[in-house]
C-alpha angles and dihedrals in degrees: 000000000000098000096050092043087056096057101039080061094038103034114015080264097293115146099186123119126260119276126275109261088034114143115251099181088067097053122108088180154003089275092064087255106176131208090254084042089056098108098039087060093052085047087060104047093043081056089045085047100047081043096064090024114028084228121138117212121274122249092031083110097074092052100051140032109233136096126273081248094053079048091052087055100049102052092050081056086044089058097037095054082037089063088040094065123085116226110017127251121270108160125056101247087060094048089058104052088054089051089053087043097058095043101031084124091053135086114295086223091059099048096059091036081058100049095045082054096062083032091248123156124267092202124095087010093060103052091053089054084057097040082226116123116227107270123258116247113269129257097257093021107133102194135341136237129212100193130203106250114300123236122226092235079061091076112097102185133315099307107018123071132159115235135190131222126199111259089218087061113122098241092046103034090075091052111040103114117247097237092059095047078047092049098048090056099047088053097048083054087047095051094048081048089057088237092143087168096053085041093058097042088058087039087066090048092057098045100043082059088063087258133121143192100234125200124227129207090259090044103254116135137238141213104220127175110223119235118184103214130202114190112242114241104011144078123198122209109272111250092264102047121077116291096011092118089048096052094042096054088041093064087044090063090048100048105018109126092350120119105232136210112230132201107200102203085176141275133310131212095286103051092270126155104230109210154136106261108201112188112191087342101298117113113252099201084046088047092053095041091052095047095053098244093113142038120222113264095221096164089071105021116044096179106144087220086060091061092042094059104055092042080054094052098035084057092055090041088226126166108350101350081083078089116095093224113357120194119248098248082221088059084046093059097045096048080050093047085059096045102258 
């Protein structure tokens, strides 16, 4: 029963063969699962699993808030709207929207806890949990960035994060150098050698290039360029200054463990992408500036919206203007920069 259950999930209940021509090398499994196709097929089995044993997958917890018995009962609706499909989902975006099918009445929180969990995207899902489409690109934006999840240790301060993009992205696959593909499989080989040593060395290569091995949740691992992101119109106190905790653990509850969309507007004098980081369709930098954790940057970002925000905020006394006259963290910089 097993066997047919799990490709009537995985494969509309075929049980041919692949085609002839098909390409092996890009097979994980018999049922033709692809590498892209990774998380639809764990999907699969989790529901095939739940299906003989009731029991939902270890480690979901950490990426959503309710209860083992609300997961129970997503994953009966899961099956249930998975049946339903025909036929059944093979790419990733499908397999979201079953998956926002099944929990529209849930938590918005759960649902893409849920889908990180299997690696599935968030766009355009989630912009159909949010009823919000996907913004358009900026006027000015030179190109745009769709990262990997971001870890909270990522978050610099209030308006700075690193962020990682999958190296198999088509913007970053034609330009990833030769000796780092290279590296990270040699130091996949060294690490299932148990060559720690030889691992971490190559390790060192890979990151000094700006790339990194990223982990997912299922432990595969990932190759992700680095991009050092400061967010565009607005500055955050600095750590030390009032409020700079705050703001700093502010933008970590808007962006922690969600795949975001990035307009690069260029580079600053750092070496900084500037950009627009949207996170589930809602702006980050409006989010901040409402919330009274940044002032508008209005030296470098003249958008009107930007202003309104933070009067919006200062009249509210919201975040930081619950101080009766709080220092601009730029003037701060500058008193610091002489020596004051």
């Amino acid at each position: 029963m097993g066997n047919s259950l799990f490709r009537f999930l995985c494969c509309g209940g075929s049980s041919k063969p692949p085609p002839s021509g098909h390409d092996q090398s890009q097979a994980l499994g018999p049922h033709g699962v692809t590498a892209a196709s990774a998380g639809v097929s764990a999907l699969a089995q989790d529901l095939l699993h739940f299906e003989i044993t009731s029991q939902v997958p270890e480690g979901l917890g950490v990426h959503v808030i309710s209860s083992k018995r609300a997961q129970i009962n997503w994953y009966r609706k899961l099956l249930e709207e998975w049946r339903k499909t025909n036929p059944p989902p093979r790419t990733p975006e499908e397999a979201s929207r079953v998956v926002i099918q099944a929990l529209k009445r849930h938590q918005k929180a759960d649902v893409e806890g849920l889908l990180i969990f299997y690696g599935l995207p968030l766009s355009p899902a989630s912009a159909e949990i949010s009823g919000v489409p996907p913004p358009p690109k900026p006027q000015g934006a030179k190109f745009e960035l769709q990262t990997l999840p971001v870890d909270a240790k990522a978050v610099a301060d209030g308006d700075t994060i690193n962020v990682y993009v999958d190296a198999a992205d088509p913007r970053e696959s034609p330009v990833v150098p030769r000796q780092i593909r290279k590296a990270a499989s040699a130091r996949a080989k060294a690490r299932a050698a148990k060559d720690y040593k030889t691992a971490d060395a190559l390790q060192k290569i890979i990151n000094d290039a700006g790339y990194r091995v990223v982990n997912g949740h299922k432990g595969e691992e990932t190759l992700a360029k680095k991009y050092r992101i400061r967010l565009k119109g607005i500055d955050a106190p600095e750590s030390s200054m009032p409020y700079g905790k705050e703001a700093k653990e502010e933008l970590v509850r808007l962006v922690q463990g969600k795949r975001l969309r990035v307009y690069v507007y260029g580079e600053d004098r750092y070496g900084r992408s500037v950009g627009d980081i949207y996170c589930n369709g809602s702006f980050v930098q409006e989010k901040m500036l409402r919330r009274g954790f940044a002032w508008h940057y209005h030296a470098y970002d003249q958008r009107p919206e930007l202003a309104a925000w933070e009067k919006e905020a200062r009249e509210a006394r919201a975040g930081l203007w619950a101080q009766p006259n709080p220092e601009k963290p730029w003037e701060w910089r500058k008193d610091r920069r002489n020596g004051n």
